[in-house]
N, C-alpha and C positions, 0 to 999 in steps of 0.2 A: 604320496599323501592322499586319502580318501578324500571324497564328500562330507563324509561325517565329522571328520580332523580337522578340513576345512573351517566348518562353521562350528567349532565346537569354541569357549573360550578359554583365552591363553591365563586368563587366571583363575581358574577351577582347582589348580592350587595352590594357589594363598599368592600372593601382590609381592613382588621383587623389586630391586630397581629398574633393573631389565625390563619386568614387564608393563613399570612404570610411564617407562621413557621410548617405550615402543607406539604404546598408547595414546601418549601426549603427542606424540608426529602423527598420526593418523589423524589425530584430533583434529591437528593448524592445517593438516593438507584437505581433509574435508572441508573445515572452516572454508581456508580458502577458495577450495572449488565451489562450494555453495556463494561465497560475494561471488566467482566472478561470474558464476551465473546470474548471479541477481543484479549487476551492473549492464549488462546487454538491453540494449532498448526498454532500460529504467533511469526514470530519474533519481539518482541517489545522495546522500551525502556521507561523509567521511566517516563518520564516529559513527553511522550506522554501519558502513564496511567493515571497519574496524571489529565491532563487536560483533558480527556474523564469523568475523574470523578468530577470535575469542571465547565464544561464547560455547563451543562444542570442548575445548579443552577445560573451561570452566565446568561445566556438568560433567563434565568423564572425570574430574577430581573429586568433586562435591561426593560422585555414585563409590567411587574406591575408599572414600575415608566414611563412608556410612555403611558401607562395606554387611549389609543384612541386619545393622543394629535398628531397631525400631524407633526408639526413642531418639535416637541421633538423627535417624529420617526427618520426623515429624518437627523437630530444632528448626534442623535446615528448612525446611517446608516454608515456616512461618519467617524465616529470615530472608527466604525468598519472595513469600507474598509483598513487604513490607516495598520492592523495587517498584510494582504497581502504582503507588501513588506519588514516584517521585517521579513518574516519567508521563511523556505527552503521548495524547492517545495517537494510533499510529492507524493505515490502512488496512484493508483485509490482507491484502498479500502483503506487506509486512508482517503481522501479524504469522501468517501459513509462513514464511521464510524464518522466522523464530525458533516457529515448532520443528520445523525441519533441523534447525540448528541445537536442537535442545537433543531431537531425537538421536541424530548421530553424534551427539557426544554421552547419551545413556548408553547406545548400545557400544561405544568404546569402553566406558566405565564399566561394562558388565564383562568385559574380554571378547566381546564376539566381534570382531576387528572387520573380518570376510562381512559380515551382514552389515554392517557398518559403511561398508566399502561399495555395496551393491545397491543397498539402501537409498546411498547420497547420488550416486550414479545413476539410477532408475527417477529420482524424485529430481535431479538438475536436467535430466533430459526433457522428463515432461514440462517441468515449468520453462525452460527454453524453448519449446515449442508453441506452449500455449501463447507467449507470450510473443514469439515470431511470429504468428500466424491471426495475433488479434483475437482468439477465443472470448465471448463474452464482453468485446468492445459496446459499445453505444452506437445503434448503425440508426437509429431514429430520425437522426439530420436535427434536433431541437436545440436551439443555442438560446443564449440568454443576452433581454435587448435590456440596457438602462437609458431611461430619457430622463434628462430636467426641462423641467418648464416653469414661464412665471407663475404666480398665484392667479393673476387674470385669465388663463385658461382652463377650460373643461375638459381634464381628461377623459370622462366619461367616453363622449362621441367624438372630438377634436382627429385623432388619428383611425378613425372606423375604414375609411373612405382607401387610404392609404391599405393599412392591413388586408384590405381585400385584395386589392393589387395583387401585393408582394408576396403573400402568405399564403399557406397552407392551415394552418393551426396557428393561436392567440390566444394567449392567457397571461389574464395581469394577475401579481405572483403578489406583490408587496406594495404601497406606497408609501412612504414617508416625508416629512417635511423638512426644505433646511435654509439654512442662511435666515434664522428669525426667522422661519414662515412666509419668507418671499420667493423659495421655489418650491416646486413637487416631484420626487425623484421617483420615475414609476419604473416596475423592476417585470418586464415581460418573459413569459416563456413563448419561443414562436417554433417556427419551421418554414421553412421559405420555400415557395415555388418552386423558383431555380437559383442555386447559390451563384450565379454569374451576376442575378440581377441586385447582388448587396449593397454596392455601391451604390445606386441608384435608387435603393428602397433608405438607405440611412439620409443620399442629399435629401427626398421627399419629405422624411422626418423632420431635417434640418428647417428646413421651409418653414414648416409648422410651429416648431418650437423657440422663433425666435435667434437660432442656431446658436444654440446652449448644448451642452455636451450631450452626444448620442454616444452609446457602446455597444458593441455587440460580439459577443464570443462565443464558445461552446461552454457547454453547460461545465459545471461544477460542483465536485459531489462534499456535502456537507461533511464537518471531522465525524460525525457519529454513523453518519452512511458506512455499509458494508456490501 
């Protein structure tokens, strides 16, 4: 068999069963290899697996039964869009792990099986690597501090003294009120010194605030952040 035979596709003339049910197992065994790429050092959940491995035999049906009609494309299109607003907004690589799953089940629907096959293989390696290797992680050190305090305190200057210590950078992000207006929830962006010294920068908080809940994590990216 050539290169050209190769990547040529298996329904160039005209949809069998055969060529059906050939297609549809390409489909679930990409699916699959695309989850379980996307489960390695990700947090996942089920129904999103699920439909990464579904979701490529799903499109390779959808491209076979519109099959060059134009009007039956443009159906589907709009039957498609309509899934957008029943679902919850997702992250950017969610989002890139879709397309990929959308993409290898176009190019099964079109017959081209081999491109299909080299396709998901070249596009699961890189994102296994990107994501073994931390590409594009958050290397800033900036985590996010929550303090409550009573109403009798000034946050303004009350913790200045402290931040200087402990910090590197400080930035008060939010405040708000709670419990009727009897405490002040202030919502910081910092960077610490030296993260050995956290402990010791949250007791010094503690101090100050009455020792009312102190928090502190790594930051957290909004649903709409990309």
């Amino acid at each position: 068999m050539t290169m050209s035979q190769l990547f040529s596709s298996v329904t160039a003339g005209g949809i069998t069963a055969q060529d059906f049910l050939l297609c549809a197992a390409v489909s679930l065994l990409l699916g699959a290899l695309i989850a379980f790429t996307y489960t390695r050092r990700t947090r996942y959940t089920q129904s999103f697996v699920l439909t990464l491995i579904l979701l490529p035999l799903t499109v390779q049906t959808v491209i076979m039964l519109v099959n060059g009609n134009v009007g039956t494309g443009v159906a589907v299109a709009g039957a498609f869009s309509l899934v957008r607003f029943r679902s919850v907004p997702g992250n950017a690589k969610d989002i890139a792990v879709i397309f990929l799953a959308m993409a290898a089940g176009l190019a099964c629907g079109s017959g081209y099986l081999a491109v299909a096959v080299l396709f998901t293989a070249i596009a699961c390696t890189v994102l296994y690597l990107l994501v073994r290797f931390r590409v594009g992680l958050d290397r800033s050190g900036e985590k996010e501090l929550h303090i409550t305090i009573p109403e009798t305190l000034d946050y303004t200057e009350i913790f200045d003294d402290v931040f200087a210590r402990y910090t590197a950078h400080t930035e008060l992000v939010e405040v708000k009120t709670a419990s009727l207006g009897s405490l002040y929830k202030l919502h910081y962006r910092i960077r610490l010194k030296k993260d050995a010294e956290e402990k010791a920068f949250l007791d010094a908080l503690r101090c100050r605030n009455g020792n009312l809940e102190v928090r502190c994590g790594r930051l957290q990216p909004t649903p709409e952040q990309l």
